[in-house]
C-alpha positions in Angstrom: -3.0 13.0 -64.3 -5.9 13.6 -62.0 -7.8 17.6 -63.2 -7.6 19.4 -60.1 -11.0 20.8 -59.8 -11.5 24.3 -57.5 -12.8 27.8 -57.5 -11.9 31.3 -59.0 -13.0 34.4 -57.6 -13.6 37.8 -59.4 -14.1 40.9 -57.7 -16.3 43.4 -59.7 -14.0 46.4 -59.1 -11.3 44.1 -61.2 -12.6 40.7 -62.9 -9.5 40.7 -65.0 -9.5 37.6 -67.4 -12.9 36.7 -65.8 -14.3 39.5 -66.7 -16.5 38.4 -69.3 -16.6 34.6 -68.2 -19.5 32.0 -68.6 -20.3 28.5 -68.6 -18.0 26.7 -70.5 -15.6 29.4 -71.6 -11.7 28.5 -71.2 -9.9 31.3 -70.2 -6.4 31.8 -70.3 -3.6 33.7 -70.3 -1.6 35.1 -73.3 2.3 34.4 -71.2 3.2 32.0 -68.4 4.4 34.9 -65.9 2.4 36.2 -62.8 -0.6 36.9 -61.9 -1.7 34.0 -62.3 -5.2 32.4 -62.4 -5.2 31.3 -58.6 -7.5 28.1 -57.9 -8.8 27.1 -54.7 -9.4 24.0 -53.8 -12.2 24.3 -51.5 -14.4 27.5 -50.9 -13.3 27.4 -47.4 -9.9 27.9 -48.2 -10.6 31.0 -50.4 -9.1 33.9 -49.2 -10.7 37.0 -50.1 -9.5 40.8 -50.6 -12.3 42.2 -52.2 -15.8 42.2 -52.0 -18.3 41.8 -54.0 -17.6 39.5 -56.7 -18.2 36.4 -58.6 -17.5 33.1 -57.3 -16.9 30.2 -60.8 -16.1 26.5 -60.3 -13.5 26.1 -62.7 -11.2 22.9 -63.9 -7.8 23.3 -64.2 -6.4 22.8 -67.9 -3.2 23.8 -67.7 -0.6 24.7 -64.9 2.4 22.9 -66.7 5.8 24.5 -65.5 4.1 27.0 -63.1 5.9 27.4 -60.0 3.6 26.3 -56.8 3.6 27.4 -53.4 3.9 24.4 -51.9 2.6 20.5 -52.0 0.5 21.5 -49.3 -1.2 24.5 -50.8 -4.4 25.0 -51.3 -4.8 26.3 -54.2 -3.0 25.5 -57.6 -1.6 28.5 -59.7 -2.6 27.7 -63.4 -2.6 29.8 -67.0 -5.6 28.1 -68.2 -8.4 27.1 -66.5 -13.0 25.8 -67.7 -15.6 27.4 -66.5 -18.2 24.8 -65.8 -20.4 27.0 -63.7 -21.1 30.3 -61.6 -22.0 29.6 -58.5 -23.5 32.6 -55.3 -20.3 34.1 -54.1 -22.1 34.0 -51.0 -21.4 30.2 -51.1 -18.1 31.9 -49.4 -19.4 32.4 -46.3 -21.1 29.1 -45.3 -24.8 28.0 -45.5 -25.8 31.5 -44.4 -23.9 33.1 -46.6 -26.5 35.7 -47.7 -26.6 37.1 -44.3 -23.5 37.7 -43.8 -23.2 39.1 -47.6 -25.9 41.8 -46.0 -23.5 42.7 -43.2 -20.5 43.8 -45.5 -22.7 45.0 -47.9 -24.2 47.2 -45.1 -20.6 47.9 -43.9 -19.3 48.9 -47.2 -21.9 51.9 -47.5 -21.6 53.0 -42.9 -22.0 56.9 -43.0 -20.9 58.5 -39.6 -24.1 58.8 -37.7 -24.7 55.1 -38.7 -21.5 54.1 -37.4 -21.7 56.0 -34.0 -25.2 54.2 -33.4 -23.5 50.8 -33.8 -21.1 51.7 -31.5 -23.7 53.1 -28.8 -26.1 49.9 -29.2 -23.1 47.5 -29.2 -24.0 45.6 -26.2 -21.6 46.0 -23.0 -21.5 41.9 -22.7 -20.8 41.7 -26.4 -17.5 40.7 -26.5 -17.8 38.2 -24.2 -20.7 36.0 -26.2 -18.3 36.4 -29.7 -15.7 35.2 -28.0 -18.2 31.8 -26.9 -18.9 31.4 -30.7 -15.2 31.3 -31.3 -14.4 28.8 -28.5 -17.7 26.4 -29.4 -16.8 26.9 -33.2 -12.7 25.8 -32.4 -14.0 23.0 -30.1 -16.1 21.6 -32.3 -14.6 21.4 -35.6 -11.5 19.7 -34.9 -9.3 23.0 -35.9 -7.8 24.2 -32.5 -8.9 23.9 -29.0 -10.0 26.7 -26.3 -9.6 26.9 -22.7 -12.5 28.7 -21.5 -10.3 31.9 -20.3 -9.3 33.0 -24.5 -10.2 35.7 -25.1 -11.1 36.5 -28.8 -13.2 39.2 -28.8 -12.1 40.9 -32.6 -10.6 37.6 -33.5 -11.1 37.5 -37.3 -9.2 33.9 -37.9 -8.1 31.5 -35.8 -7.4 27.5 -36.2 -5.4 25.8 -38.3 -8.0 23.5 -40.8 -9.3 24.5 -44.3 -11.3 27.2 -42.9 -9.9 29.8 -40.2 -13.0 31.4 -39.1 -16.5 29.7 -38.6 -18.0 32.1 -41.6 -14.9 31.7 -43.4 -13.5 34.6 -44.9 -16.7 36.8 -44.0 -14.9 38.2 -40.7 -12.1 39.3 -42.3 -14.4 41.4 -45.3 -16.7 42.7 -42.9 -13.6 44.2 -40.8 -12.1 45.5 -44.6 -15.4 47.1 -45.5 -15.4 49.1 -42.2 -11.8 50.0 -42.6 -12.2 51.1 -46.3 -15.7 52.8 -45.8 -14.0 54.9 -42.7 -10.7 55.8 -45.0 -12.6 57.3 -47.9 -15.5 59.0 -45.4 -12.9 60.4 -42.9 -9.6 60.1 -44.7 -6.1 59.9 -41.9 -8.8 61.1 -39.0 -11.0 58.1 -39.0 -7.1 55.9 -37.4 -5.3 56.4 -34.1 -1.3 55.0 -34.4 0.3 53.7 -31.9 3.9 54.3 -30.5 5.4 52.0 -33.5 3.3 53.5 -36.2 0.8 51.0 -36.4 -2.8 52.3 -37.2 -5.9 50.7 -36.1 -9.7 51.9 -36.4 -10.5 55.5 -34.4 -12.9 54.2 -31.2 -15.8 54.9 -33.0 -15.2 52.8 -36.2 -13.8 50.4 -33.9 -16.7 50.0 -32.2 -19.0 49.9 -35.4 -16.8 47.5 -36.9 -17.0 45.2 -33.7 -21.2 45.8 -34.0 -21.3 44.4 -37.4 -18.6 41.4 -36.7 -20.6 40.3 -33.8 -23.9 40.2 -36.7 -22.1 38.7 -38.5 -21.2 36.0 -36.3 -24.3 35.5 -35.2 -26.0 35.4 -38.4 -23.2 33.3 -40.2 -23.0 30.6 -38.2 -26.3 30.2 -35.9 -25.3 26.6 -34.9 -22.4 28.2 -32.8 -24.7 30.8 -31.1 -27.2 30.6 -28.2 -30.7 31.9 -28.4 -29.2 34.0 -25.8 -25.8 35.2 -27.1 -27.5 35.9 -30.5 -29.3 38.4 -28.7 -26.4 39.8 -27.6 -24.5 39.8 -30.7 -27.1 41.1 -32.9 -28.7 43.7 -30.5 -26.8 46.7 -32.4 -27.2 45.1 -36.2 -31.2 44.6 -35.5 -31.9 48.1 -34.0 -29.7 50.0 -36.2 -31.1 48.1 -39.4 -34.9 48.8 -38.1 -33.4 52.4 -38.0 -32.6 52.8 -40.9 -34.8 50.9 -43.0 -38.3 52.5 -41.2 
């Protein structure tokens, strides 16, 4: 039987059986109930809650009897799995994964003032140049198609391929580290709800977070990106940043 080879990420706030993991070390569980060690099988494909973390290529010893989501998944469930290296969790995020490491980082710590000067630098024809990226991103890989009319400004996945967004899932934590940085600053007052109940980001916050996904974007995946629309996507990241780093 062929070792299915893959990747296991572990979040610093809760490494749990990886917490003490290196090179060579087998870890495994003491029972064959859930949680279980969850495997991807490609970075692309990781799907990530938490950030940040540590990113191990692993080797799957032992998944014998464990119920799988499907034949098609992809990632294997497994009690027992090799550490055979530790590898930059920005690896997640694509070949500039650093950068876009920066932008949740950044996220993650927003105070107020910060996050109202995003949102007054945000450039008016911002949404209009992510939503380019998107369509030259799902044209280009083979994962969907875009009629030139989609709209995707805020679009944090799309597609259907390994991958759904073209930094992976580095939209989807930058948007999290807004929404958890605005929650603990601003507690029920940093949402609006709708008439169904559903809460989204208060304007500002909203706007912030839309700021930093257009950086991201734009630093992320540079292929995707004009020399003109990364002006326009990173016009609120660059000023802010030279704010508050003079």
């Amino acid at each position: 039987m062929k070792r299915i080879k893959g990747y296991v990420y572990a979040p610093d706030a809760d490494p749990g059986l990886l917490a003490t993991a290196v090179p060579g070390a087998i870890v495994s569980k003491t029972d064959r109930s859930p949680p279980w060690i969850v495997v991807d099988h490609s970075i692309e494909s990781a799907i990530i809650a938490r950030w940040p973390g540590k990113l191990y290529c692993v080797v799957v010893l032992d998944a014998e009897g464990i119920e799988q989501a499907s034949a098609c998944a992809k990632y294997t469930r497994a009690v027992a799995v090799q550490v055979f290296d530790e590898v930059p969790a920005s690896r997640l995020f694509g070949d500039h994964g650093e950068a876009v490491s920066a932008v949740i980082s950044f996220a993650a710590h927003l105070e107020l003032p910060t996050a109202r000067l995003l949102a007054d630098l945000r450039h008016p024809l911002a949404d209009q140049a992510y939503s380019r990226a998107w369509r030259r991103w799902l044209s280009g890989t083979g994962v969907g198609s875009a009629r030139e009319e989609y709209d995707f400004s805020g679009t944090l996945a799309a597609g259907s391929g390994p991958s759904q967004s073209p930094i992976n899932c580095g939209l989807t934590l930058t948007y999290r580290a807004v929404w958890d940085r605005a929650a603990a600053l601003l507690g029920p007052a940093a949402f609006v709800e709708d008439d169904e109940g559903e809460r989204s980001l208060a304007p500002v916050w909203a706007s912030a977070a839309a700021a930093l996904l257009d950086a991201a974007i734009a630093l992320g995946a540079p292929s995707i990106v004009t020399e003109e629309d990364a002006v326009i996507l990173t016009a609120a990241w660059r000023s802010v940043v030279d704010q508050t780093t003079s």
